[in-house]
C-alpha positions in Angstrom: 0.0 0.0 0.0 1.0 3.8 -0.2 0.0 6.0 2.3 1.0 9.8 3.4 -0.8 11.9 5.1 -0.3 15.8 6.2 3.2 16.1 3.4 4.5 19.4 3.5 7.4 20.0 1.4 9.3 23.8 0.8 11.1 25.2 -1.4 12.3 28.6 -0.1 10.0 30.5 0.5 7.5 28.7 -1.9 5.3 25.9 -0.4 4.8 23.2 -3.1 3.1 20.6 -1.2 0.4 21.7 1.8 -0.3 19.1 3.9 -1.4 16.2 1.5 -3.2 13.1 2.3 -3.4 10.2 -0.3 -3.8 6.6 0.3 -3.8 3.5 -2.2 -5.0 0.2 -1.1 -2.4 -2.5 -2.1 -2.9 -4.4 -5.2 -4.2 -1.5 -6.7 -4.1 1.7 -8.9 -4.2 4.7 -8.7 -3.9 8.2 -11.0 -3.0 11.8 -9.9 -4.1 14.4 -12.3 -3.9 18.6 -12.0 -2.4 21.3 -13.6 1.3 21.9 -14.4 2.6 23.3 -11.1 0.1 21.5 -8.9 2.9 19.3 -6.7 2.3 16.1 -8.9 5.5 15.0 -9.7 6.9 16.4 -6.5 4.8 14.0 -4.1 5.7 11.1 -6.5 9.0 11.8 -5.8 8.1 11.9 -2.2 6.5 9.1 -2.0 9.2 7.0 -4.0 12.1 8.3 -1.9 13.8 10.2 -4.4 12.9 13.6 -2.5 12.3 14.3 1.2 9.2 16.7 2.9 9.8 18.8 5.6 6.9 17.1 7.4 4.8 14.2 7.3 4.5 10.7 6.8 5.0 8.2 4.6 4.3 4.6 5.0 4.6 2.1 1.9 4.1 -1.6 2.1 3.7 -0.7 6.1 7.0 0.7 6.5 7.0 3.7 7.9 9.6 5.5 5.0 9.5 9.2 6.4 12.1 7.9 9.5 14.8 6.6 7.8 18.1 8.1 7.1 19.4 8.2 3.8 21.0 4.8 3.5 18.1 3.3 4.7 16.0 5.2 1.7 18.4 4.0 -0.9 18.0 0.7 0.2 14.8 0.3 0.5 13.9 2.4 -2.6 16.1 -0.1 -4.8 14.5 -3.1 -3.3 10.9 -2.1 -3.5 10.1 0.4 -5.8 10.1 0.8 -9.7 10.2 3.6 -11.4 8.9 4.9 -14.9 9.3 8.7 -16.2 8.2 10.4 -19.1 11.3 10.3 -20.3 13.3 7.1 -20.6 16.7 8.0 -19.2 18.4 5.0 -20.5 22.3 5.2 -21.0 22.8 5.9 -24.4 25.9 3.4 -24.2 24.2 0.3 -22.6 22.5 -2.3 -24.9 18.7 -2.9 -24.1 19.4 -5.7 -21.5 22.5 -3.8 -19.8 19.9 -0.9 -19.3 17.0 -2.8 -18.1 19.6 -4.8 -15.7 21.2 -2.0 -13.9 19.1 -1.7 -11.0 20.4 -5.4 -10.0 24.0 -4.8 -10.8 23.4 -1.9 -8.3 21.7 -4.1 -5.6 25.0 -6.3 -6.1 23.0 -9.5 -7.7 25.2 -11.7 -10.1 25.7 -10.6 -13.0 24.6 -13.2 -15.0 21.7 -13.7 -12.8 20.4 -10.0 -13.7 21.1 -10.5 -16.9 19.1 -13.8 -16.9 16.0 -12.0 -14.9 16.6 -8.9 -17.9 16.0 -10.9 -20.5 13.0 -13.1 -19.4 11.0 -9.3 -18.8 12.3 -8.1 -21.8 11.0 -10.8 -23.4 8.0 -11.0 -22.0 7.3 -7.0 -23.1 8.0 -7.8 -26.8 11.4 -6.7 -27.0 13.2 -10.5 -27.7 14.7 -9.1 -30.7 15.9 -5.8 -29.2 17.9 -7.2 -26.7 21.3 -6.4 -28.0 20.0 -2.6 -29.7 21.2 0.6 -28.0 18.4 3.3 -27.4 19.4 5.1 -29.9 18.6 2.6 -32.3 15.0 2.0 -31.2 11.7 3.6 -31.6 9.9 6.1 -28.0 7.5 3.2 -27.8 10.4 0.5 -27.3 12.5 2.4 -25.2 9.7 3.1 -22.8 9.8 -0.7 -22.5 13.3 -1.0 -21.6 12.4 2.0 -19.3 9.5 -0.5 -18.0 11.4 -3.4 -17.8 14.1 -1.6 -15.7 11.2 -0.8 -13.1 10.6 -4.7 -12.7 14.2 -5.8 -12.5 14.2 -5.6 -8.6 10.5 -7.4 -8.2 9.2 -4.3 -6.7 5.6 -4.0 -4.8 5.1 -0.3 -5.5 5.5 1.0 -9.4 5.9 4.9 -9.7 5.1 6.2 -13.2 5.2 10.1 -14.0 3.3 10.8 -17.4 4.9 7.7 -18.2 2.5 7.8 -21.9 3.4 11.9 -22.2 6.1 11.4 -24.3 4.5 9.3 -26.8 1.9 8.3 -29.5 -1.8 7.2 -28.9 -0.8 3.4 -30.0 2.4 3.8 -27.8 0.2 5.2 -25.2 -2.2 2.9 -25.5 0.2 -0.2 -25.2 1.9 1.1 -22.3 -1.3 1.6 -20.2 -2.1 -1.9 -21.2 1.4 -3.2 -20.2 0.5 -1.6 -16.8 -2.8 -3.1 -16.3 -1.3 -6.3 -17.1 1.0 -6.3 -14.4 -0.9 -5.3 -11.7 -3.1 -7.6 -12.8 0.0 -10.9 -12.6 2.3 -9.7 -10.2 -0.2 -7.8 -7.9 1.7 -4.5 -7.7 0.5 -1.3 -6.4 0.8 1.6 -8.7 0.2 5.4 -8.8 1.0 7.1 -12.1 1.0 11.0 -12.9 -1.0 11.9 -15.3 -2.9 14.9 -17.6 -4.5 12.3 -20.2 -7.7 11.8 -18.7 -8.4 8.6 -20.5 -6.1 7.1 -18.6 -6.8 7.7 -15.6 -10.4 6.5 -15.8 -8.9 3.0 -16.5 -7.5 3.6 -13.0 -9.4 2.3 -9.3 -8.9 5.7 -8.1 -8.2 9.1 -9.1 -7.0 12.0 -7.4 -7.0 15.4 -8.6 -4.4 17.9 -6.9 -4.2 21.9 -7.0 -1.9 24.1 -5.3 -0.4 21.8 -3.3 -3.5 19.8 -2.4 -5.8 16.6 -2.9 -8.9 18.2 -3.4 -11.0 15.5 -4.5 -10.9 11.7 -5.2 -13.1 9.3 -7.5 -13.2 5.8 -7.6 -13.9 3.4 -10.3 
C-alpha cells in the first residue's frame, strides 16, 4: 500500500506541497491528475524516496519510509520500488538488456543472474529481438519498454510512473497503459501514475485530482 498523510514540502520561500493526504489500497491503482505546477510530480518523488518533505509521513508496504536516514531510503527504494518517467533515461551506451539490468547490478546480484531475470522481462514485453539494440537505435514506444522493464528488475511491490504515456503516441500510449494493467493484474503490484491524459486515468481504481499543493478531491472506479 502507499499512504501519506499531512506532506509538507518547501522550497524557499515557496510551499509546493500543503499538507497532502493520499492513500492506495495494495494491489491497486491509482492516478494523480492537475495542472502543471500542482505538486504532482513532487509528491511522486516523495512518496518513491527520491525527495524528502519537511513534514509528514510516509508509509509504503507498512513501513514507515518518512524515518529513515538516507542509507536506509536507498536501500529500501532499490528493493521495492520501480520507477517509470516520461522520459526514458536510458544510457545511451548500454545495450537494451544492460539498461533494463542495472538496478540489479546496483543491488550487487550476479551478473549473470540479472542479466538472466533482464532478458525473461524483456521478453515477455516484446522486445526479444531488441535485446542487443542501443536506445538510440529504437523507436519512444520500445525504449519506454526497456524503461518498464528496468522498473521490474528488482521485483518491486510499488510502481511509480510520472506521465509515463506523455512522451509518446496514442498506440504507444495505449500499449503502455495496457502493459500496466497487465502487471498489476500478474504480479499484484501497487501503482500510482501522474498523469494529464484523462483517459487514462479512468482505466484507473482511483483518481485523485491535486491543486496548489492539495488533494482536493478523489473518484473511484
Amino acid at each position: 500500500m502507499i499512504y501519506c498523510n499531512n506532506l509538507v514540502k518547501t522550497y524557499g520561500s515557496i510551499t509546493v506541497l500543503k499538507g497532502t493526504r493520499l492513500e492506495v489500497p495494495a494491489g491497486q491503482m491509482a492516478s494523480i491528475m492537475g495542472s502543471s505546477g500542482a505538486g504532482k510530480s513532487t509528491l511522486l518523488h516523495i512518496l518513491g524516496t527520491l525527495d524528502q518533505a519537511n513534514s509528514g509521513t510516509i508509509k509504503l508496504n507498512g513501513v514507515e519510509v518518512s524515518a529513515m536516514n538516507a542509507k536506509e531510503l536507498s536501500h529500501f527504494r532499490n528493493q521495492n520500488i520501480g520507477f517509470i518517467f516520461q522520459f526514458h533515461h536510458l544510457l545511451p551506451e548500454l545495450t537494451a538488456l544492460e539498461n533494463t539490468a542495472l538496478p540489479a547490478y546496483i543491488s550487487g546480484q550476479n551478473v549473470s543472474k540479472a542479466n538472466n531475470r533482464a532478458s525473461e522481462l524483456l521478453d515477455y514485453l516484446g522486445m526479444k529481438d531488441r535485446m542487443q539494440h542501443k536506445p538510440g537505435q529504437l523507436s519512444g514506444g520500445e525504449q519506454q519498454r526497456i524503461a518498464l522493464a528496468r522498473a521490474l528488475i528488482n521485483n518491486p511491490k510499488i510502481l511509480l510512473a510520472d506521465e509515463p504515456t506523455g512522451n509518446l503516441d496514442q498506440h504507444n500510449a495505449q500499449e503502455v497503459l495496457r502493459l500496466l494493467l497487465q502487471l498489476k493484474a500478474e504480479m499484484n503490484m501497487t501503482l500510482l501514475l501522474v498523469t494529464h491524459d484523462p483517459n487514462i486515468a479512468v482505466k484507473t481504481e482511483i483518481t485523485y485530482t491535486m491543486k496548489d499543493g492539495v488533494i482536493v478531491d478523489s473518484v473511484k472506479s
